[in-house]
N, CA and C atoms as an extended XYZ file, in Angstrom:
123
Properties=species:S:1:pos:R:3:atomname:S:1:resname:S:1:resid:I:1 pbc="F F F"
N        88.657      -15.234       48.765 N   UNK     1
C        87.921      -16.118       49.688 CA  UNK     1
C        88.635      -17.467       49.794 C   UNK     1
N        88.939      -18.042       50.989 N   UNK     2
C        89.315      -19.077       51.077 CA  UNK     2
C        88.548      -20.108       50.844 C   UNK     2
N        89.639      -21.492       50.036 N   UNK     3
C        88.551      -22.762       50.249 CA  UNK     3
C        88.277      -23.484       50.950 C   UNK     3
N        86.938      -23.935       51.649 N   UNK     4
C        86.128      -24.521       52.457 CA  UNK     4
C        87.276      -25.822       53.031 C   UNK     4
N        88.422      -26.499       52.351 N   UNK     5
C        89.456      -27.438       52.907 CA  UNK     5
C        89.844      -26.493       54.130 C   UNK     5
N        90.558      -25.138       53.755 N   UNK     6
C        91.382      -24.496       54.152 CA  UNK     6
C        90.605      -24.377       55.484 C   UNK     6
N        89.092      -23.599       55.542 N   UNK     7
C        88.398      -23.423       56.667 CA  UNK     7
C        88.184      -24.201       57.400 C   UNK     7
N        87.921      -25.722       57.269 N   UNK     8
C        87.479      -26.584       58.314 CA  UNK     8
C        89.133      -26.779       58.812 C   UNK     8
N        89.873      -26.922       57.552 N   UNK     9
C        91.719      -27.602       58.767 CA  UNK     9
C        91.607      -25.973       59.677 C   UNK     9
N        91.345      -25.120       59.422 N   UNK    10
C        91.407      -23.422       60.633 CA  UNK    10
C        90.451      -24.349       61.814 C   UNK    10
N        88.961      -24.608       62.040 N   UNK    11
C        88.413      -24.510       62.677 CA  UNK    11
C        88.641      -25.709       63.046 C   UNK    11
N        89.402      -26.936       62.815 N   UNK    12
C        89.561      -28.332       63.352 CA  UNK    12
C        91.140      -27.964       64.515 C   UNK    12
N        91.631      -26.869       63.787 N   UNK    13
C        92.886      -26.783       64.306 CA  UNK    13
C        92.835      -26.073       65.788 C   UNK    13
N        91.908      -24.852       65.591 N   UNK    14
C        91.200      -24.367       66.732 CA  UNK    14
C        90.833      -25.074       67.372 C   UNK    14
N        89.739      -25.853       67.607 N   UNK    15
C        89.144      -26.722       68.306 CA  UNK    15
C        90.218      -27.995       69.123 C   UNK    15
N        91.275      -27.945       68.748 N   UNK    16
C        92.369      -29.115       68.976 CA  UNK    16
C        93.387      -28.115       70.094 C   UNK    16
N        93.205      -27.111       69.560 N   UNK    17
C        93.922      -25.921       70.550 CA  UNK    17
C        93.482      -25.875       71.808 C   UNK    17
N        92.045      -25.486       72.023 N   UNK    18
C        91.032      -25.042       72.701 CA  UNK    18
C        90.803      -26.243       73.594 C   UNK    18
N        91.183      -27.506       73.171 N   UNK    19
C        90.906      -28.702       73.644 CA  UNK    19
C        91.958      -29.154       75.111 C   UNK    19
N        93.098      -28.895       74.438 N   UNK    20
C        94.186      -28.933       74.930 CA  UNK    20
C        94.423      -27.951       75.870 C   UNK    20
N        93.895      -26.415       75.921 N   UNK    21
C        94.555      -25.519       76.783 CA  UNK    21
C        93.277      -26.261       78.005 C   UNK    21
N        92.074      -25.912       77.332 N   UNK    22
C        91.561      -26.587       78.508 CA  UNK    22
C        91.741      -28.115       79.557 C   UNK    22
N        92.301      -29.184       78.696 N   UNK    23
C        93.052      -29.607       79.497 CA  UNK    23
C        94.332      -29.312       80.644 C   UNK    23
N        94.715      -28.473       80.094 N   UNK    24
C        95.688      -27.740       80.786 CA  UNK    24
C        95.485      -26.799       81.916 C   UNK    24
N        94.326      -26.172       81.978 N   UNK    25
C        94.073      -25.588       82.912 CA  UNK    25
C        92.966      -26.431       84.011 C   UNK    25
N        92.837      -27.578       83.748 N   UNK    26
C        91.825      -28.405       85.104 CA  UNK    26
C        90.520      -27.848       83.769 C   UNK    26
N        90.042      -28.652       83.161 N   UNK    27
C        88.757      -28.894       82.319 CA  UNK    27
C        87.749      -27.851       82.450 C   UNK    27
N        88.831      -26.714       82.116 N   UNK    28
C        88.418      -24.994       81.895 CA  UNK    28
C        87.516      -24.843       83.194 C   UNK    28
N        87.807      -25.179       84.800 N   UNK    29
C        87.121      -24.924       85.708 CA  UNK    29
C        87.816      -23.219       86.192 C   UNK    29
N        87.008      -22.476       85.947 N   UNK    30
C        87.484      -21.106       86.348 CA  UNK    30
C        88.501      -20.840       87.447 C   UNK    30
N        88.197      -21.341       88.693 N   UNK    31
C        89.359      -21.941       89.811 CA  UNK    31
C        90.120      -22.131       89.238 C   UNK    31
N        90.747      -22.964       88.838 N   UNK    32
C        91.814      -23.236       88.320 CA  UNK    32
C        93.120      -22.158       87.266 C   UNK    32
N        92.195      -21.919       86.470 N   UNK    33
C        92.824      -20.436       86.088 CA  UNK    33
C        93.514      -19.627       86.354 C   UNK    33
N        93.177      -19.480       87.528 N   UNK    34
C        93.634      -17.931       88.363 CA  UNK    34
C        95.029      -18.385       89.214 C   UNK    34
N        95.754      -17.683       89.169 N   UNK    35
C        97.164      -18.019       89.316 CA  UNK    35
C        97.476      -18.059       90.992 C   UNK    35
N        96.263      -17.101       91.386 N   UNK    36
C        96.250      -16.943       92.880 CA  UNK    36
C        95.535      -17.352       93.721 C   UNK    36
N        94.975      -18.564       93.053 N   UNK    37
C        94.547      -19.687       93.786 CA  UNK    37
C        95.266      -20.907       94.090 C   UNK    37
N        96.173      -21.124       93.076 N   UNK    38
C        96.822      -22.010       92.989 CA  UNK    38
C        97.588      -22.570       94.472 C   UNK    38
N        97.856      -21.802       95.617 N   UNK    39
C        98.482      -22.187       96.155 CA  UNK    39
C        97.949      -21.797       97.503 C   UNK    39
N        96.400      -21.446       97.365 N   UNK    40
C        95.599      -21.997       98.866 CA  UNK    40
C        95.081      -23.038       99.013 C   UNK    40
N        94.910      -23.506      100.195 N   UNK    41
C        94.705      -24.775      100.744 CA  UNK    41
C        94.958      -25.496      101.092 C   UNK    41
């Protein structure tokens, strides 16, 4: 079993991930996502 340090730096590290891709994709707006939207309009 891992120690409880180990688990929160996993789930702080996740959350920093998760943070970031969603920046990356327009603030996880589903539109945005899709690769084949990207270039109507």
């Amino acid at each position: 079993m891992e120690s409880t340090n180990e688990f929160v730096a996993k789930i702080h590290d996740k959350q920093k991930k998760d943070e970031e891709n969603k920046r990356r994709q327009g603030q996880g707006s589903p539109s945005d996502k899709l690769p084949t939207n990207r270039n109507k309009g």
